[in-house]
N, C-alpha and C positions, 0 to 999 in steps of 0.2 A: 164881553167881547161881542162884535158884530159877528154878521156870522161869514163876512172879508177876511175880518181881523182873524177868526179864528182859523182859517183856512189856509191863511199866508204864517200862520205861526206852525200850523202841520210843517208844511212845505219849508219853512226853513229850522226845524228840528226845535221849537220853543215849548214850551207849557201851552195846553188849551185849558180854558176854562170846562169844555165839553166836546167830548169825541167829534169831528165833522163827519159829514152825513150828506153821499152826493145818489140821489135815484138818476136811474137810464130810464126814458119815455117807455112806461110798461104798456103796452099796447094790447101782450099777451096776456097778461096779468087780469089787464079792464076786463078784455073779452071772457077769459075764464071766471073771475068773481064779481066780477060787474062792481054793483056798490059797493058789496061789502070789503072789496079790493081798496076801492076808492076812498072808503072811511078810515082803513089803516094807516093810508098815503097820510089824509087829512091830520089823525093821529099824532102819527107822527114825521112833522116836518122837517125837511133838512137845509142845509145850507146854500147851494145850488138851487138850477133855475128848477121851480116847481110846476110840476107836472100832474100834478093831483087832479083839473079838472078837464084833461084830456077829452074828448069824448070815447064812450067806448066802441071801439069797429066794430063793425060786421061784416063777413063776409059776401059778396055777391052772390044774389040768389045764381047766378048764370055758372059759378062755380062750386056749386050744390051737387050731390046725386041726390037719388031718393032716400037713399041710405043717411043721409045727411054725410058722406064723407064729403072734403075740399080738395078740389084739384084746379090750377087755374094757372095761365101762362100771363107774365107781363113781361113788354120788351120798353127798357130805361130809355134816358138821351143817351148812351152809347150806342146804343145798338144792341145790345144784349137781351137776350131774350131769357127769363127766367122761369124756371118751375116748381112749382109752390104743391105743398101737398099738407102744411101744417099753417093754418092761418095764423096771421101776423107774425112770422117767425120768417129770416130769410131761406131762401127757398136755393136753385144752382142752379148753374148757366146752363142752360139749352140748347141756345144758338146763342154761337161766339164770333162778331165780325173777325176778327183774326185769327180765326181757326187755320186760314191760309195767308203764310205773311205776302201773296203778293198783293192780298188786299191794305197793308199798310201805308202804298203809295197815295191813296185816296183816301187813307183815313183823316178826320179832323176832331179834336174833341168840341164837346155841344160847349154852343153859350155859356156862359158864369150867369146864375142867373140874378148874384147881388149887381152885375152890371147895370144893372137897367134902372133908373135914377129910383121910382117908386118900389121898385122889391129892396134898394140899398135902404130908402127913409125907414119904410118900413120894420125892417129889421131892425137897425138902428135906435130906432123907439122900441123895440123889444127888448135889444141888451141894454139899452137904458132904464125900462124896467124891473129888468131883473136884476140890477146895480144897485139898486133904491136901496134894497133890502137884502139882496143876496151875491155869494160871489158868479160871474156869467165864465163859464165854461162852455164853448162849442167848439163844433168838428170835428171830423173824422178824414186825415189826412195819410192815405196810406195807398203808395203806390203801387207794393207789390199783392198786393189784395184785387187791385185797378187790372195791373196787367193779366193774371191768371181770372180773370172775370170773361177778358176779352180777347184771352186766349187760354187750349186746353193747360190745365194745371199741370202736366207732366212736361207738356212741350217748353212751358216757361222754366221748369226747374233744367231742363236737359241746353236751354236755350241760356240761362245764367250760367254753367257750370260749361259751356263752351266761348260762354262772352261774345255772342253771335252779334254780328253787327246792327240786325233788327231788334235785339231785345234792348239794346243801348239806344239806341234811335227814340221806341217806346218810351222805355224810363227818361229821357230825358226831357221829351214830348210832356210826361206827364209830369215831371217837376215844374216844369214852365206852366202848365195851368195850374196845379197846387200856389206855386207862390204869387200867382195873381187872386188865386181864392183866399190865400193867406190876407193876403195887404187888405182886399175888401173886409175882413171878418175885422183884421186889427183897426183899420179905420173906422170900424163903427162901434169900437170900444170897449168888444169882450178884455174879458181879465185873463185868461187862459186859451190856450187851442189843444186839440186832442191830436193824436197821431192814432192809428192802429196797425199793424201788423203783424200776422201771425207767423213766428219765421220754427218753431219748436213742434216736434212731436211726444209723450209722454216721457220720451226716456234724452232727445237728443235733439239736436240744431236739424232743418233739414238743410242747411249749406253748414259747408264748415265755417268754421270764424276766418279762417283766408279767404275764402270767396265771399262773404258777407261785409267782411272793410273794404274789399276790394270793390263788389261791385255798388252794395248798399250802400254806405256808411258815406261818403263823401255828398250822395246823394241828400242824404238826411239830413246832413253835417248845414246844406245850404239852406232846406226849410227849415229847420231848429234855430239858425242862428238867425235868420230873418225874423223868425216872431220874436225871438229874446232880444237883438234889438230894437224893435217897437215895444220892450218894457213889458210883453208878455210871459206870464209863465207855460213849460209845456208839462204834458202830460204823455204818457206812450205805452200805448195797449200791445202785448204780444201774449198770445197761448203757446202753453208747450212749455219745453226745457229752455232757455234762451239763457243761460248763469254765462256762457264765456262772454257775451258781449255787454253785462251790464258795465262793465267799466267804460266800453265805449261809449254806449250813452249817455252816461254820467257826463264822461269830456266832451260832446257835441254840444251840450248846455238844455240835458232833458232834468227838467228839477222832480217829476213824478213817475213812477210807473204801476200798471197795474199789470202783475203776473196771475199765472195761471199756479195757484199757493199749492195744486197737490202734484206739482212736478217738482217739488225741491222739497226740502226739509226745514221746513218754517222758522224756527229758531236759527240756523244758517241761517238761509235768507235775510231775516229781519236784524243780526247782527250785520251780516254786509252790506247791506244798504245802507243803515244807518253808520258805519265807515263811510261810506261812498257820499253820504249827503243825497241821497235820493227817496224821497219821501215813495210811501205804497198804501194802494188800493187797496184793503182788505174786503175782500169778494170769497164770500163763503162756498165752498162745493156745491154746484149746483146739479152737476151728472148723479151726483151718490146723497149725500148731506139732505140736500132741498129738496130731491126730488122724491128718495125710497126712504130715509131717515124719519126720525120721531124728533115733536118739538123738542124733549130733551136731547137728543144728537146735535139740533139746530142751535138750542141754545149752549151749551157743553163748547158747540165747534166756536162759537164768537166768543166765547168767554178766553177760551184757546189760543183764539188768534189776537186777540187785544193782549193777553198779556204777552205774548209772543213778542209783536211789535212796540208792546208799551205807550197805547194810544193817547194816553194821557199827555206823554210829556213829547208831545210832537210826534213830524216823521209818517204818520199814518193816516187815513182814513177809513170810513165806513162805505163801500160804494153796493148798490142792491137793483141788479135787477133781477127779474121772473120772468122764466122758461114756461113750454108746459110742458101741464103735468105739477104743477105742484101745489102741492095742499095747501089750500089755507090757513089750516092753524099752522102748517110748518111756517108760513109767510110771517102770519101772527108773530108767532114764537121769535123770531128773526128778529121785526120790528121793536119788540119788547124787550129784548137780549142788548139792542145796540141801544135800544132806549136807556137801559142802566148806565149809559157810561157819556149819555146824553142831557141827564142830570146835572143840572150846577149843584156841585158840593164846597161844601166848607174844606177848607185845609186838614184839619184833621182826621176827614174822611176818606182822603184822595189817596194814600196808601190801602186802602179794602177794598177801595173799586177798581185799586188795577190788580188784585190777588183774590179774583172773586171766588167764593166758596163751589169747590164742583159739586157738579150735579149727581149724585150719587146712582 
């Protein structure tokens, strides 16, 4: 299998020849182990677009103390003014242009910037090279992330659960430049688009599921069905509890998700989705597992989760990124764990590597 083929056979529940394998641009990762981070990448490759020769950042000396902590403000194309205290790691709004809605009469959002004939060629010949060889997943398409960016996080939730006439104005301001950033991404060829939103806290929704079809879902319903039909597949990140509305997702036409696996009960989980037809991320604990855990914890948890979701025979993937804070061999460990099931086997081995022997 290519490693297309093997992706769109996750995604619609078939046999892989080898577990798929999608890394997030580890930025934190480089900066924490530098090379020897970058050799692991190298190691072991995945399906998705590769990120292995990233450069590794550094921090500005100008957001140094002596002490070497990092502290540093950036303000985006919204306006947002952010505060950073953990390098390459996103940071929290500081100054928010819509801290007061009467600023929303003069708000505009910035440029698209695939507009602009050479940022479109250029990327264009990006996701063309990452087509060559592998399958091209981009974006991050999430509104209500957008809103609570550029206004305070309480005000937006107390702002949805009144259906305030400026937070609908917002959202739907910010639909309209999502699905112009949609149509540029599908015109230049990717195979997938991403969504993210975090709508779940450890135990529960933070809207109920009535106010989330209500005010969310239709919204979604319009960028999910635009990329699906330009023949894309999507993908859709949420943290937290989020179990009452995976069926809505499923009907909007979301064919992936990646949850937050230690807010449910994984076997649940991995039985209803695969009901539902919706293929998942398997993203190991990164708060507890990756970051305080032993390689055997590390390895123990993917072994755990593959047969959970039965990576093998569809429906699933392997998705890895690094926080800091986490150890290298735990990374190792990680790397080497999804590596076993990244192996092309013969048939008659393909029942022992989805019943791996645990780790004692």
């Amino acid at each position: 299998m290519t490693s297309r083929e093997r992706v769109e056979a996750a995604l619609a529940f078939e046999p892989v020849d080898k577990a798929p394998l999608e890394y997030h641009p580890c930025g934190r990762g480089l900066y924490e182990h530098g090379e020897a981070f970058r050799r692991l990448l190298k190691a072991h490759p995945g399906d998705f677009e590769d990120f292995s020769d990233m450069p590794i950042p550094r921090p500005p000396a100008e957001a140094c103390g002596p002490d070497g902590s990092y502290h540093e403000y950036k303000t985006d194309a919204w306006g947002v003014t952010w505060e950073s205290r953990i390098f390459a790691m996103t940071g929290h709004p500081y100054r928010q242009p819509l801290a007061d809605w009467r600023a929303l009469e003069g708000f505009r959002c910035p440029p698209h910037a695939l507009a602009e004939d050479a940022a479109f060629a250029s990327y264009a010949k990006r996701i063309a090279r990452v087509r060559e060889t592998r399958y091209a997943k981009d974006g991050w398409f999430g509104f209500f992330e957008r809103m609570h960016a550029l206004r305070p996080f309480e005000d937006v939730l107390m702002d949805v659960y009144d259906n305030e006439r400026e937070i609908n104005r917002l959202a739907d301001m910010l639909v309209e430049y999502e699905l112009e950033e949609l149509r540029l991404m599908c015109a230049a060829g990717v195979d997938a688009v991403q969504f993210g939103d975090d709508f779940g806290t450890a135990r529960a929704m933070l809207f109920s599921p009535e106010v989330w079809r209500s005010f969310f879902k239709p919204r979604y319903r319009r960028l999910v069905q635009f990329a699906r039909e330009q023949g894309k597949a999507v993908f859709f990140h949420t943290c937290g509890y989020a179990a009452p509305i995976l069926e809505d997702l499923r009907e909007i036409g979301v064919n992936a998700v990646w949850p937050q696996l230690t807010a449910y009960d994984m076997e649940e989980l991995a039985a209803r989705l695969r009901r539902l037809g919706l293929a998942c991320a398997i993203h190991v604990d990164r708060a507890n597992v990756m970051t305080h855990g032993t390689p055997a914890d590390v390895t123990r948890a993917v072994h755990a989760a593959a047969k959970a979701f039965d990576v093998m025979n569809g429906g699933a993937y392997f998705y890895v990124e690094t926080d800091n804070g986490f150890p290298l061999e735990n990374i190792r460990a990680l790397l080497e764990a999804i590596g076993a099931y990244r192996k092309e086997r013969s048939e008659e081995h393909t029942s022992e590597l989805q019943s791996p022997v645990p780790i004692s």
